[in-house]
Every structure is written in structure tokens, then in C-alpha cells.
Kinemage of the C-alpha trace (Angstrom):
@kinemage 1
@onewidth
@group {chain A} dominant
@subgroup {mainchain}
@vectorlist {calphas} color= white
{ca unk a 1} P 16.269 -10.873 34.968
{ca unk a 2} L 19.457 -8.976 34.608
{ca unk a 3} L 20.679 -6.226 32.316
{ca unk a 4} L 23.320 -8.577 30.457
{ca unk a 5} L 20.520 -11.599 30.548
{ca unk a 6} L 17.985 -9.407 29.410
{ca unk a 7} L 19.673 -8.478 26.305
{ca unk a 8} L 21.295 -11.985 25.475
{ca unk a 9} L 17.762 -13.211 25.510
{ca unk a 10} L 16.387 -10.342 22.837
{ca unk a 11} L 19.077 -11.579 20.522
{ca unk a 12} L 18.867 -15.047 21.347
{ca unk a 13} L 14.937 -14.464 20.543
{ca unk a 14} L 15.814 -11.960 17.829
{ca unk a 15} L 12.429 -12.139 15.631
{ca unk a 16} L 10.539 -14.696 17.813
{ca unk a 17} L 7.139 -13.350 18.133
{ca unk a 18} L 6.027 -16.114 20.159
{ca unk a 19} L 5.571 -16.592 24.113
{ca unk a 20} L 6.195 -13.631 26.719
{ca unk a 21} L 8.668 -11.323 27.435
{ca unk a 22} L 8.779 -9.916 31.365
{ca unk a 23} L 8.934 -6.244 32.513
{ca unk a 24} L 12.347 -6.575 33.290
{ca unk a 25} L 13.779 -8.261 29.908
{ca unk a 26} L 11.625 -5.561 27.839
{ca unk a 27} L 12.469 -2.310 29.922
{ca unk a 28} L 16.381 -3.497 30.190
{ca unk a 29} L 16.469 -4.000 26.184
{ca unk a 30} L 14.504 -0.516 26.417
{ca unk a 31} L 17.393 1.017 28.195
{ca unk a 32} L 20.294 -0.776 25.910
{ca unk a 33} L 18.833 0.489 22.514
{ca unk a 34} L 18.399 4.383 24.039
{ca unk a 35} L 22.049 3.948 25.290
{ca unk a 36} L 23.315 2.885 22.309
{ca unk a 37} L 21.025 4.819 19.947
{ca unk a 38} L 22.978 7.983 22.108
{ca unk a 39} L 26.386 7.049 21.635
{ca unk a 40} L 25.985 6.355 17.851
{ca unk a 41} L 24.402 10.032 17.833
{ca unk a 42} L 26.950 11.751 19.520
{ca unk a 43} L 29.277 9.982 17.747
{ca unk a 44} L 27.665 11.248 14.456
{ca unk a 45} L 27.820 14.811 16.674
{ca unk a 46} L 31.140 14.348 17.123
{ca unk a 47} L 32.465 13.501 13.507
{ca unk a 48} L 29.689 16.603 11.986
{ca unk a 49} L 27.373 13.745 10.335
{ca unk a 50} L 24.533 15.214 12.281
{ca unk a 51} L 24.091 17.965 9.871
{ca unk a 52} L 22.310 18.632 6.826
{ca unk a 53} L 24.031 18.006 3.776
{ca unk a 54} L 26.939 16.387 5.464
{ca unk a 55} L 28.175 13.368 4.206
{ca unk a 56} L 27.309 10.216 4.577
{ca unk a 57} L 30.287 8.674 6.779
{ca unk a 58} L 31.114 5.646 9.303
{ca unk a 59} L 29.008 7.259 11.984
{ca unk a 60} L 25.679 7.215 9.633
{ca unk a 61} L 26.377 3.868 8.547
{ca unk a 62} L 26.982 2.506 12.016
{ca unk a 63} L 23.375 4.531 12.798
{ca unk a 64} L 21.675 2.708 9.987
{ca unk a 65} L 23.101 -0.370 10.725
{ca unk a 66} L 22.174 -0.187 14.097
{ca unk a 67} L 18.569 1.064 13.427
{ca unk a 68} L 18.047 -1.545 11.350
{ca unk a 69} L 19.376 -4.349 12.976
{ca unk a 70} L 17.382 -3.909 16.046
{ca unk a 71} L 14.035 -2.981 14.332
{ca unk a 72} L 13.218 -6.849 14.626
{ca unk a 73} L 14.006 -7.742 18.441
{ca unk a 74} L 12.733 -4.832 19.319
{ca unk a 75} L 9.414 -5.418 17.581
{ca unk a 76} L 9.914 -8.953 18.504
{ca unk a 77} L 10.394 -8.307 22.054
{ca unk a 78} L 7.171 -5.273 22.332
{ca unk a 79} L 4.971 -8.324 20.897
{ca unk a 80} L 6.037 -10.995 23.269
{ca unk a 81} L 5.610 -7.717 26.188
{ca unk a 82} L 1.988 -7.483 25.064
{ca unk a 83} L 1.563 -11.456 25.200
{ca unk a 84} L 3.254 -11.145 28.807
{ca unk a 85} L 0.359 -8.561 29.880
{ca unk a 86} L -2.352 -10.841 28.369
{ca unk a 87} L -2.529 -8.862 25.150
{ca unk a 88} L -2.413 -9.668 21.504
{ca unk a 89} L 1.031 -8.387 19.531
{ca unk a 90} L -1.770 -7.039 17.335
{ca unk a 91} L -2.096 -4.336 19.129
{ca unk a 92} L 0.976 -2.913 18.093
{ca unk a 93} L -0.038 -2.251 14.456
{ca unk a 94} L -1.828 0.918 15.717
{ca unk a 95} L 1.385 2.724 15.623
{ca unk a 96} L 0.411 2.853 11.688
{ca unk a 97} L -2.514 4.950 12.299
{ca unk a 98} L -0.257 8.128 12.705
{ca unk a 99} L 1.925 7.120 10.006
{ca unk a 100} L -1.131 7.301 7.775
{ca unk a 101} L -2.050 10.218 9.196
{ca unk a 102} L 0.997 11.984 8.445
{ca unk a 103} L 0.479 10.958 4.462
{ca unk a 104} L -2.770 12.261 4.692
{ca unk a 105} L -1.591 15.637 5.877
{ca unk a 106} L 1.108 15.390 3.442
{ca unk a 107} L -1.254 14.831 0.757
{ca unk a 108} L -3.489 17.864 2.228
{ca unk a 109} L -0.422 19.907 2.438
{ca unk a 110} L 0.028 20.020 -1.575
{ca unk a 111} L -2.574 21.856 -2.888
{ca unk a 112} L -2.159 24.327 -0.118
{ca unk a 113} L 1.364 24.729 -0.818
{ca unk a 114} L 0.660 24.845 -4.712
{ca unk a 115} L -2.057 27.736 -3.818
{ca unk a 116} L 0.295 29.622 -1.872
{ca unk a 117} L 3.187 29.547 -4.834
{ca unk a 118} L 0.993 30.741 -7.200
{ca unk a 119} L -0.564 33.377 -5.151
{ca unk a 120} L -3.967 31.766 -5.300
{ca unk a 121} L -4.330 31.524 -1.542
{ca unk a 122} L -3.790 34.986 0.458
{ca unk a 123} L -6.061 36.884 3.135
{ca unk a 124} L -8.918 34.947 4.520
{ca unk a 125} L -8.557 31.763 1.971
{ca unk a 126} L -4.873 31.402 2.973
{ca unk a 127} L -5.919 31.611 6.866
{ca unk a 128} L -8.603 28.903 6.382
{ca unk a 129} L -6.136 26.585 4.182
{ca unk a 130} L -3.626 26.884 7.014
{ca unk a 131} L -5.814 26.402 9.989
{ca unk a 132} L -7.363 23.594 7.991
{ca unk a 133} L -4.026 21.897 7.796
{ca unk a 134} L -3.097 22.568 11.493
{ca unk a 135} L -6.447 20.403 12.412
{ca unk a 136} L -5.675 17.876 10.142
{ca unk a 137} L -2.018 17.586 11.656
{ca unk a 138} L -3.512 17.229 15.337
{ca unk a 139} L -4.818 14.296 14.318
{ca unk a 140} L -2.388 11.794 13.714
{ca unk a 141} L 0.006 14.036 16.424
{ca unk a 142} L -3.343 13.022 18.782
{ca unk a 143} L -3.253 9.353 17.853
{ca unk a 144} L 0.158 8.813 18.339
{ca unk a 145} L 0.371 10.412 21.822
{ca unk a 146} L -2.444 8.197 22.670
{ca unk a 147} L -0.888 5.052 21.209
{ca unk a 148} L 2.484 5.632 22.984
{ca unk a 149} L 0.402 6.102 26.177
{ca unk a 150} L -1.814 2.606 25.447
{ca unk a 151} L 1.374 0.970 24.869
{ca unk a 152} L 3.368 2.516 27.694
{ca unk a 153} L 0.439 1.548 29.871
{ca unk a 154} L 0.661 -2.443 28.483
{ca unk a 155} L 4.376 -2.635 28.973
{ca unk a 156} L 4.000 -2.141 33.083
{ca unk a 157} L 1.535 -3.988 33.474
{ca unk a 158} L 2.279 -7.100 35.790
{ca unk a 159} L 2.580 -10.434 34.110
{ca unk a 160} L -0.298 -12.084 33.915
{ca unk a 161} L -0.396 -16.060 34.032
{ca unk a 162} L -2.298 -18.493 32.152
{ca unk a 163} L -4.603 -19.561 35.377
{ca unk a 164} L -5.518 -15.916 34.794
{ca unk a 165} L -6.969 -16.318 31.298
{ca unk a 166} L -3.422 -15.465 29.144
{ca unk a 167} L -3.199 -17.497 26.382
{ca unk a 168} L -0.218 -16.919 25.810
{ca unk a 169} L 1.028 -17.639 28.812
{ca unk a 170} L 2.877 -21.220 28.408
């Protein structure tokens, strides 16, 4: 599958969680949203939107227009991957487990913070309270880099048909 195929079909297929997607029509659409996800950032580079405080302009509209409308194909098109490889879309809702991992550290990070503001934390307490929040941010850090790897690993895989036990393989 081509480049301009492979992205006609995402759209075409924009929230279609159904069926397969190959290697090539997943890693093309891949490659489109980084390209374009660049350009919109060094647009927002260009016009100073990149910065902190900065206002909110045509460049960080375009951004959240963009982010947005792609969220669904390219969710779509990871789930139909995974049904391509002979796994379940399901798969894919593993990439919460860091994001509740990172409101768990948040939520650790409070009292700690709180303790340090009031002076309640300092010498050995303060070095425990931080060293306790360092381990508890490894952990989703951890189980993210091991979900992107899982997931990297799915998406080049070869295709594998339904004489080969994928069911959803048509």
C-alpha cells in the first residue's frame, strides 16, 4: 500500500475499529501524523506560540485541531494493527496504566510538597519523602516504556491470516 493510499484509507476508515490494518497502511499514517504534528510545531515555533504564557493564536488552534482530529483514526487504525497481528484492540487500553500511575504520583506528590512548604519535612524525613516519590515515579515511567515496547513489537509483526487462527482476519 502506498503513502497517499495509506492515508486515504485511515480517513476513509476514520473510527472503524473493525477488520485489519497492514504494516504498511499503519506505519505510513505513522509517518503522516509525525510530519504533520512537526510542521504545526514549528509553525507554533515560528509565530512564538511555543512558549509559556504566550497566547493562544492560529498556530495552537491548528495544533489542537489537529490533535484532536486524528486521535480517532489513529486509535482506530492501532486497533485494526493489533487485529492484523492476531491481537485483540484490547490490548491497547494498557497505555492507561501509566496515566494512572502518573495520578498516583501526583496524589503522592501533595503531602510531600505540603511538608516541604511548611518546613515539616527537612534532613533525613525530607530525603526519604523524596526518594519515596522518585520510586513511585519509576513506576508508571517503567510501564509505559514497556507498553510502547509491547506495542511497537505488535505493530511489525507480519500479518497473520485467518487459516492461522486470526479471527479477525476476514
Amino acid at each position: 500500500m502506498s503513502f497517499g493510499a495509506s492515508i486515504a484509507t485511515v480517513f476513509r476508515k476514520y473510527a472503524v475499529f473493525r477488520g485489519v490494518a497492514t504494516r504498511p497502511e499503519y506505519w505510513w499514517w505513522t509517518l503522516f501524523s509525525f510530519l504533520v504534528a512537526m510542521a504545526v510545531n514549528l509553525l507554533m515555533t515560528a509565530t512564538g506560540e511555543d512558549n509559556i504564557g504566550s497566547s493562544f493564536g492560529l498556530a495552537s488552534t491548528i495544533s489542537l485541531v489537529w490533535s484532536l482530529g486524528t486521535l480517532l483514526p489513529s486509535l482506530a487504525v492501532a486497533v485494526r494493527r493489533f487485529h492484523d497481528a492476531g491481537f485483540s484492540g484490547k490490548w491497547l487500553w494498557l497505555y492507561l496504566v501509566p496515566v494512572v500511575g502518573l495520578v498516583f504520583t501526583i496524589a503522592n506528590a501533595v503531602p510531600v510538597i505540603l511538608g516541604i512548604m511548611q518546613g515539616a519535612l527537612v534532613g533525613d524525613a525530607l530525603a526519604a519523602a523524596v526518594l519515596g516519590l522518585v520510586g513511585v515515579a519509576a513506576i508508571p515511567l517503567l510501564a509505559g516504556l514497556a507498553i510502547g515496547i509491547f506495542a511497537l513489537v505488535v505493530t511489525l509483526l507480519p500479518s497473520k491470516s485467518a487459516a492461522e487462527g486470526n479471527k479477525h482476519a476476514v
